[in-house]
C-alpha positions as CSV (number, residue, x, y, z in Angstrom):
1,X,0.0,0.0,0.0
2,X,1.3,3.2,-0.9
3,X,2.5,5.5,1.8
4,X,0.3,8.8,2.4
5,X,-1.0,11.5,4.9
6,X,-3.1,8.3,6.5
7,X,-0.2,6.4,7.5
8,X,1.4,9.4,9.1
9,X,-1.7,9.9,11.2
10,X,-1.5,6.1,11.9
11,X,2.2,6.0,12.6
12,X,1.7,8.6,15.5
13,X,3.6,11.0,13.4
14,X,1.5,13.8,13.6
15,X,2.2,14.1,17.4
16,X,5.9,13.7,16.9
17,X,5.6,16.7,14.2
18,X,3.6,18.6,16.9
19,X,5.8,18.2,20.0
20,X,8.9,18.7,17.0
21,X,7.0,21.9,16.1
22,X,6.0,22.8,19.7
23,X,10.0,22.6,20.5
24,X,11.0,24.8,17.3
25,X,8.9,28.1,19.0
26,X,10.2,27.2,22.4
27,X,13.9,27.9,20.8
28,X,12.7,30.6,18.5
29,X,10.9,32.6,21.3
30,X,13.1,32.2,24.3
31,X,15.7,33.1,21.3
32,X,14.4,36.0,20.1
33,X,13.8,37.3,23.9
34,X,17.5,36.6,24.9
35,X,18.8,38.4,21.3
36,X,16.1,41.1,21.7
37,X,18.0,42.0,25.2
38,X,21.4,42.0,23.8
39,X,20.2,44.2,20.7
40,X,18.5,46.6,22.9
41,X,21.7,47.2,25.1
42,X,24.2,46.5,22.1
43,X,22.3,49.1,20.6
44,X,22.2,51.5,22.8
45,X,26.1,51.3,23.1
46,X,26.1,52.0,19.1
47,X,24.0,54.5,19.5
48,X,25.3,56.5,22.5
49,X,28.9,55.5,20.9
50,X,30.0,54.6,24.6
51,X,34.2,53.7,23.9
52,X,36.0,51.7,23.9
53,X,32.3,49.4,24.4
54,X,31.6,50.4,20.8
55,X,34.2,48.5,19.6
56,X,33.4,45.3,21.3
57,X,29.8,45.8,20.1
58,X,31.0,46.4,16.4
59,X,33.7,42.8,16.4
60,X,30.6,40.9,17.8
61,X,28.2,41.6,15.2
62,X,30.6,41.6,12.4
63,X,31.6,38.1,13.8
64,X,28.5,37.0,14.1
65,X,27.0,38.4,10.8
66,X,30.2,37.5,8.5
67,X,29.9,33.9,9.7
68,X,27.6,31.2,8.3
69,X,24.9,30.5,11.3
70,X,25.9,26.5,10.9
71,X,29.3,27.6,11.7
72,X,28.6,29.3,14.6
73,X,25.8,26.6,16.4
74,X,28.9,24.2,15.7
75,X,31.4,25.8,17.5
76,X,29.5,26.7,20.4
77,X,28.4,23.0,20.7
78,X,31.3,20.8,20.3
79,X,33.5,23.9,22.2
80,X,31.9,23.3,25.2
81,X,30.1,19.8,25.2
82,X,32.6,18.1,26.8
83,X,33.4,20.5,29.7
84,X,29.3,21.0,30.1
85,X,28.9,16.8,30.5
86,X,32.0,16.6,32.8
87,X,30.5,19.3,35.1
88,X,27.0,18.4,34.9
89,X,28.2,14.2,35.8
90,X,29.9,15.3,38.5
91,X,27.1,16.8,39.9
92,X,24.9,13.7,39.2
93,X,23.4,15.0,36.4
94,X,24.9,13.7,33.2
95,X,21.0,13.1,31.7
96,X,20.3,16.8,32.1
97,X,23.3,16.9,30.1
98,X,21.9,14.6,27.3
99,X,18.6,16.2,26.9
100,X,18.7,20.1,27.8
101,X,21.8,20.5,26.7
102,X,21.6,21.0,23.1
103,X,18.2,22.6,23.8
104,X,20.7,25.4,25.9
105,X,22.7,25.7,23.0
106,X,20.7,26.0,20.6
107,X,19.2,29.3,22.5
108,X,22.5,30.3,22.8
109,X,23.4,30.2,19.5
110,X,20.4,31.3,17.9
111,X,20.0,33.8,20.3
112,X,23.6,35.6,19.6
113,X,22.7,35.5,15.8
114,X,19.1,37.2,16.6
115,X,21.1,39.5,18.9
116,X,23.4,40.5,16.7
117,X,21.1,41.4,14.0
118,X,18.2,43.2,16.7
119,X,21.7,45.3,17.4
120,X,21.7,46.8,14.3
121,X,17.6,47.5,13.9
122,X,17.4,48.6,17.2
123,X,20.7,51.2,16.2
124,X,18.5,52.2,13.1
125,X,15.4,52.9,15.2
126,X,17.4,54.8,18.5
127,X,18.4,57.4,15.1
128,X,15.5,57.9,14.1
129,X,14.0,59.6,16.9
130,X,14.0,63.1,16.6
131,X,17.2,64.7,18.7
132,X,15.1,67.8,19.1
133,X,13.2,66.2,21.6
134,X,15.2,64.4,23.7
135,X,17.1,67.5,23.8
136,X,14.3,69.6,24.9
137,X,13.6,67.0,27.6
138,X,16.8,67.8,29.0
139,X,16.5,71.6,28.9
140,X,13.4,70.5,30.8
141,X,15.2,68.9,33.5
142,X,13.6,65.4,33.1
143,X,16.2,63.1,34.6
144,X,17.3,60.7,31.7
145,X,16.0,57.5,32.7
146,X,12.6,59.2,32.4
147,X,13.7,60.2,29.4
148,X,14.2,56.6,27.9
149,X,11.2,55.2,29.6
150,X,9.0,58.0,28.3
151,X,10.3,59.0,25.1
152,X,12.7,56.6,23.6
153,X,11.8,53.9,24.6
154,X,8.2,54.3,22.7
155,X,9.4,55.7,19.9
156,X,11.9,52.8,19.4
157,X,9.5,49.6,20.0
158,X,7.4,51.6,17.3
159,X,9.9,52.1,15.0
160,X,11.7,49.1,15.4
161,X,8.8,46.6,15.0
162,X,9.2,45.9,11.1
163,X,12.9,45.7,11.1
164,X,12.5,42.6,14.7
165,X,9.8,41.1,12.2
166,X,12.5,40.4,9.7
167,X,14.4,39.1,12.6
168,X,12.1,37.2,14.0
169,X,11.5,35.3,11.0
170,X,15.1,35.1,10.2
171,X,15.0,33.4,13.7
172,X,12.1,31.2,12.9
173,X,14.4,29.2,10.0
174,X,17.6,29.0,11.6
175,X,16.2,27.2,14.4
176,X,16.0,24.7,11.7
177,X,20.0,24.7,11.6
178,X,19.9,23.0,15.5
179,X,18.7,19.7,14.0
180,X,22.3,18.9,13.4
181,X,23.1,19.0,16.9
182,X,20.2,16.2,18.2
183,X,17.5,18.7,19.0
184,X,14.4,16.7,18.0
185,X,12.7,20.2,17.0
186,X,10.6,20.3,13.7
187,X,13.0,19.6,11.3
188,X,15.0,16.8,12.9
189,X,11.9,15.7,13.6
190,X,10.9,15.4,10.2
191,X,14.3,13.6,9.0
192,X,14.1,11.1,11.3
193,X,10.4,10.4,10.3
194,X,11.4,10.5,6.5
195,X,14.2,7.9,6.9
196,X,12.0,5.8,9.5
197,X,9.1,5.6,6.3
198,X,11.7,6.2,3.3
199,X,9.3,8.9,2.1
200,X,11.0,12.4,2.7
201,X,8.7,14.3,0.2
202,X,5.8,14.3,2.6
203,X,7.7,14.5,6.0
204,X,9.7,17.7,4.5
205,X,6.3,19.1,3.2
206,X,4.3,18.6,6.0
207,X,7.1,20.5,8.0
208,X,7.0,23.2,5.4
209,X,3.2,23.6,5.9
210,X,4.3,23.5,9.8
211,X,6.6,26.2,9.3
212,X,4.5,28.7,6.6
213,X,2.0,28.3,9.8
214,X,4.0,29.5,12.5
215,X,5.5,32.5,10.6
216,X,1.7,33.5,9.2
217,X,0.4,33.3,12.6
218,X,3.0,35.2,14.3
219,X,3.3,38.0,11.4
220,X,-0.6,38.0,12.4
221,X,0.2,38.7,15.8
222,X,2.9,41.3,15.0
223,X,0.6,43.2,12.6
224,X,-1.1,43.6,15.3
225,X,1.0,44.7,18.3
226,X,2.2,47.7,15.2
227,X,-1.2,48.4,14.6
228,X,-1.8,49.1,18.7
229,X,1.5,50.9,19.1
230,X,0.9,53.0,16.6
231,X,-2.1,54.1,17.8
232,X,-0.8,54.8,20.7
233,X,1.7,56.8,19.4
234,X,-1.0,59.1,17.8
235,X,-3.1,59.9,21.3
Protein backbone atom coordinates (compact mmCIF):
# COMPACT_ATOMS: atom_id res chain seq x y z
CA UNK A 1 0.00 0.00 0.00
CA UNK A 2 1.29 3.24 -0.88
CA UNK A 3 2.47 5.48 1.79
CA UNK A 4 0.27 8.80 2.43
CA UNK A 5 -0.99 11.55 4.85
CA UNK A 6 -3.11 8.35 6.49
CA UNK A 7 -0.21 6.41 7.52
CA UNK A 8 1.40 9.36 9.07
CA UNK A 9 -1.66 9.85 11.17
CA UNK A 10 -1.49 6.14 11.86
CA UNK A 11 2.22 5.97 12.61
CA UNK A 12 1.67 8.59 15.45
CA UNK A 13 3.62 10.96 13.43
CA UNK A 14 1.52 13.81 13.64
CA UNK A 15 2.17 14.13 17.39
CA UNK A 16 5.93 13.69 16.89
CA UNK A 17 5.55 16.68 14.18
CA UNK A 18 3.61 18.64 16.87
CA UNK A 19 5.83 18.19 19.98
CA UNK A 20 8.88 18.73 16.99
CA UNK A 21 7.02 21.91 16.09
CA UNK A 22 6.05 22.82 19.70
CA UNK A 23 10.00 22.63 20.48
CA UNK A 24 11.01 24.78 17.29
CA UNK A 25 8.90 28.06 19.00
CA UNK A 26 10.23 27.18 22.35
CA UNK A 27 13.85 27.87 20.76
CA UNK A 28 12.72 30.61 18.50
CA UNK A 29 10.91 32.65 21.28
CA UNK A 30 13.10 32.19 24.28
CA UNK A 31 15.73 33.14 21.30
CA UNK A 32 14.36 36.04 20.15
CA UNK A 33 13.83 37.26 23.91
CA UNK A 34 17.46 36.64 24.92
CA UNK A 35 18.84 38.37 21.34
CA UNK A 36 16.08 41.10 21.71
CA UNK A 37 17.96 42.00 25.25
CA UNK A 38 21.43 42.00 23.76
CA UNK A 39 20.18 44.24 20.67
CA UNK A 40 18.45 46.58 22.87
CA UNK A 41 21.72 47.21 25.12
CA UNK A 42 24.17 46.52 22.12
CA UNK A 43 22.35 49.11 20.57
CA UNK A 44 22.16 51.51 22.84
CA UNK A 45 26.06 51.30 23.11
CA UNK A 46 26.10 51.99 19.14
CA UNK A 47 23.96 54.54 19.49
CA UNK A 48 25.28 56.54 22.47
CA UNK A 49 28.88 55.51 20.94
CA UNK A 50 30.02 54.56 24.57
CA UNK A 51 34.16 53.66 23.91
CA UNK A 52 36.03 51.69 23.95
CA UNK A 53 32.28 49.35 24.36
CA UNK A 54 31.60 50.37 20.82
CA UNK A 55 34.19 48.49 19.61
CA UNK A 56 33.37 45.32 21.30
CA UNK A 57 29.83 45.75 20.07
CA UNK A 58 31.04 46.36 16.36
CA UNK A 59 33.66 42.78 16.38
CA UNK A 60 30.60 40.92 17.83
CA UNK A 61 28.19 41.64 15.16
CA UNK A 62 30.56 41.63 12.37
CA UNK A 63 31.59 38.12 13.80
CA UNK A 64 28.49 36.96 14.07
CA UNK A 65 26.96 38.43 10.77
CA UNK A 66 30.24 37.46 8.50
CA UNK A 67 29.90 33.94 9.73
CA UNK A 68 27.57 31.18 8.29
CA UNK A 69 24.91 30.50 11.29
CA UNK A 70 25.91 26.49 10.94
CA UNK A 71 29.33 27.63 11.70
CA UNK A 72 28.60 29.30 14.57
CA UNK A 73 25.82 26.59 16.37
CA UNK A 74 28.87 24.17 15.73
CA UNK A 75 31.41 25.82 17.49
CA UNK A 76 29.45 26.75 20.45
CA UNK A 77 28.36 23.03 20.69
CA UNK A 78 31.31 20.76 20.27
CA UNK A 79 33.46 23.93 22.15
CA UNK A 80 31.92 23.29 25.18
CA UNK A 81 30.10 19.82 25.17
CA UNK A 82 32.63 18.08 26.80
CA UNK A 83 33.38 20.46 29.69
CA UNK A 84 29.27 21.04 30.14
CA UNK A 85 28.85 16.77 30.46
CA UNK A 86 32.01 16.58 32.77
CA UNK A 87 30.48 19.29 35.06
CA UNK A 88 27.04 18.36 34.94
CA UNK A 89 28.21 14.22 35.77
CA UNK A 90 29.93 15.28 38.50
CA UNK A 91 27.09 16.83 39.90
CA UNK A 92 24.85 13.65 39.22
CA UNK A 93 23.36 14.97 36.39
CA UNK A 94 24.87 13.66 33.19
CA UNK A 95 21.04 13.11 31.68
CA UNK A 96 20.33 16.80 32.09
CA UNK A 97 23.32 16.93 30.10
CA UNK A 98 21.88 14.60 27.31
CA UNK A 99 18.57 16.17 26.92
CA UNK A 100 18.67 20.14 27.83
CA UNK A 101 21.84 20.50 26.65
CA UNK A 102 21.63 20.97 23.06
CA UNK A 103 18.21 22.62 23.80
CA UNK A 104 20.70 25.38 25.86
CA UNK A 105 22.72 25.68 23.03
CA UNK A 106 20.69 26.01 20.56
CA UNK A 107 19.22 29.29 22.53
CA UNK A 108 22.52 30.30 22.77
CA UNK A 109 23.45 30.16 19.52
CA UNK A 110 20.39 31.32 17.94
CA UNK A 111 19.99 33.81 20.31
CA UNK A 112 23.61 35.57 19.56
CA UNK A 113 22.69 35.45 15.78
CA UNK A 114 19.08 37.23 16.61
CA UNK A 115 21.12 39.46 18.91
CA UNK A 116 23.41 40.53 16.65
CA UNK A 117 21.14 41.44 13.96
CA UNK A 118 18.24 43.19 16.69
CA UNK A 119 21.68 45.28 17.42
CA UNK A 120 21.71 46.78 14.33
CA UNK A 121 17.61 47.46 13.95
CA UNK A 122 17.39 48.58 17.19
CA UNK A 123 20.70 51.21 16.17
CA UNK A 124 18.51 52.24 13.14
CA UNK A 125 15.41 52.88 15.23
CA UNK A 126 17.40 54.84 18.50
CA UNK A 127 18.41 57.36 15.10
CA UNK A 128 15.53 57.87 14.07
CA UNK A 129 13.99 59.63 16.89
CA UNK A 130 13.95 63.08 16.60
CA UNK A 131 17.17 64.66 18.69
CA UNK A 132 15.12 67.84 19.13
CA UNK A 133 13.22 66.21 21.64
CA UNK A 134 15.20 64.36 23.70
CA UNK A 135 17.09 67.52 23.80
CA UNK A 136 14.28 69.64 24.88
CA UNK A 137 13.58 67.02 27.60
CA UNK A 138 16.76 67.78 29.03
CA UNK A 139 16.45 71.64 28.94
CA UNK A 140 13.45 70.51 30.85
CA UNK A 141 15.22 68.92 33.50
CA UNK A 142 13.62 65.39 33.13
CA UNK A 143 16.16 63.05 34.58
CA UNK A 144 17.29 60.68 31.66
CA UNK A 145 16.03 57.53 32.75
CA UNK A 146 12.58 59.17 32.36
CA UNK A 147 13.74 60.24 29.44
CA UNK A 148 14.25 56.59 27.90
CA UNK A 149 11.23 55.17 29.64
CA UNK A 150 9.03 57.97 28.28
CA UNK A 151 10.27 58.99 25.08
CA UNK A 152 12.74 56.58 23.56
CA UNK A 153 11.82 53.95 24.57
CA UNK A 154 8.16 54.28 22.74
CA UNK A 155 9.35 55.65 19.95
CA UNK A 156 11.86 52.78 19.37
CA UNK A 157 9.54 49.65 20.03
CA UNK A 158 7.41 51.58 17.33
CA UNK A 159 9.92 52.07 14.97
CA UNK A 160 11.75 49.11 15.37
CA UNK A 161 8.78 46.57 14.97
CA UNK A 162 9.15 45.88 11.14
CA UNK A 163 12.92 45.68 11.15
CA UNK A 164 12.55 42.65 14.72
CA UNK A 165 9.77 41.13 12.24
CA UNK A 166 12.48 40.42 9.73
CA UNK A 167 14.44 39.12 12.65
CA UNK A 168 12.10 37.20 13.96
CA UNK A 169 11.46 35.34 10.97
CA UNK A 170 15.14 35.13 10.18
CA UNK A 171 15.05 33.42 13.67
CA UNK A 172 12.13 31.20 12.86
CA UNK A 173 14.38 29.20 10.05
CA UNK A 174 17.58 29.05 11.58
CA UNK A 175 16.19 27.18 14.41
CA UNK A 176 15.96 24.74 11.70
CA UNK A 177 20.00 24.69 11.65
CA UNK A 178 19.85 23.03 15.51
CA UNK A 179 18.72 19.65 13.99
CA UNK A 180 22.34 18.90 13.42
CA UNK A 181 23.08 19.02 16.94
CA UNK A 182 20.20 16.21 18.20
CA UNK A 183 17.47 18.67 19.03
CA UNK A 184 14.42 16.73 17.95
CA UNK A 185 12.74 20.20 16.98
CA UNK A 186 10.63 20.28 13.66
CA UNK A 187 13.03 19.58 11.33
CA UNK A 188 15.03 16.81 12.87
CA UNK A 189 11.94 15.75 13.56
CA UNK A 190 10.94 15.42 10.15
CA UNK A 191 14.29 13.62 9.02
CA UNK A 192 14.11 11.10 11.28
CA UNK A 193 10.37 10.43 10.29
CA UNK A 194 11.44 10.54 6.52
CA UNK A 195 14.18 7.94 6.88
CA UNK A 196 12.01 5.84 9.46
CA UNK A 197 9.11 5.63 6.30
CA UNK A 198 11.70 6.21 3.34
CA UNK A 199 9.32 8.91 2.14
CA UNK A 200 11.05 12.36 2.72
CA UNK A 201 8.73 14.27 0.19
CA UNK A 202 5.84 14.25 2.57
CA UNK A 203 7.71 14.49 6.03
CA UNK A 204 9.68 17.68 4.46
CA UNK A 205 6.26 19.12 3.16
CA UNK A 206 4.35 18.57 5.96
CA UNK A 207 7.10 20.46 8.01
CA UNK A 208 6.96 23.22 5.44
CA UNK A 209 3.25 23.60 5.90
CA UNK A 210 4.29 23.47 9.82
CA UNK A 211 6.65 26.21 9.31
CA UNK A 212 4.52 28.67 6.64
CA UNK A 213 2.01 28.27 9.80
CA UNK A 214 3.96 29.45 12.53
CA UNK A 215 5.46 32.50 10.61
CA UNK A 216 1.65 33.52 9.25
CA UNK A 217 0.37 33.26 12.62
CA UNK A 218 2.97 35.19 14.29
CA UNK A 219 3.25 37.98 11.41
CA UNK A 220 -0.60 38.01 12.45
CA UNK A 221 0.17 38.68 15.77
CA UNK A 222 2.90 41.29 15.02
CA UNK A 223 0.58 43.22 12.56
CA UNK A 224 -1.06 43.59 15.30
CA UNK A 225 0.99 44.73 18.27
CA UNK A 226 2.15 47.70 15.23
CA UNK A 227 -1.21 48.42 14.55
CA UNK A 228 -1.76 49.14 18.68
CA UNK A 229 1.46 50.91 19.08
CA UNK A 230 0.90 53.02 16.62
CA UNK A 231 -2.13 54.13 17.84
CA UNK A 232 -0.85 54.82 20.71
CA UNK A 233 1.70 56.79 19.44
CA UNK A 234 -0.97 59.12 17.84
CA UNK A 235 -3.06 59.87 21.29
Amino acid sequence: MEFGLWQVWEGGWVGAIMRGAAITVAVAVAAMLGGFVVGVICGLIKWGRVRPLTYVVDGYTALVRGVPELLIIYLLFFGSVQFVTQVAAAFGYAGLADSGYAFVIAVIAIGSISGAYSTEVVRGALAAIPQGQIEAARALGIPGLRIFRRIILPQMLRIAIPGMNNVWQVTIKDTALVSVVGLQELMRTAFIGSNTTRHPFIFYLIAAVVYLAITLISQAGIDQAERVLRLRSRK
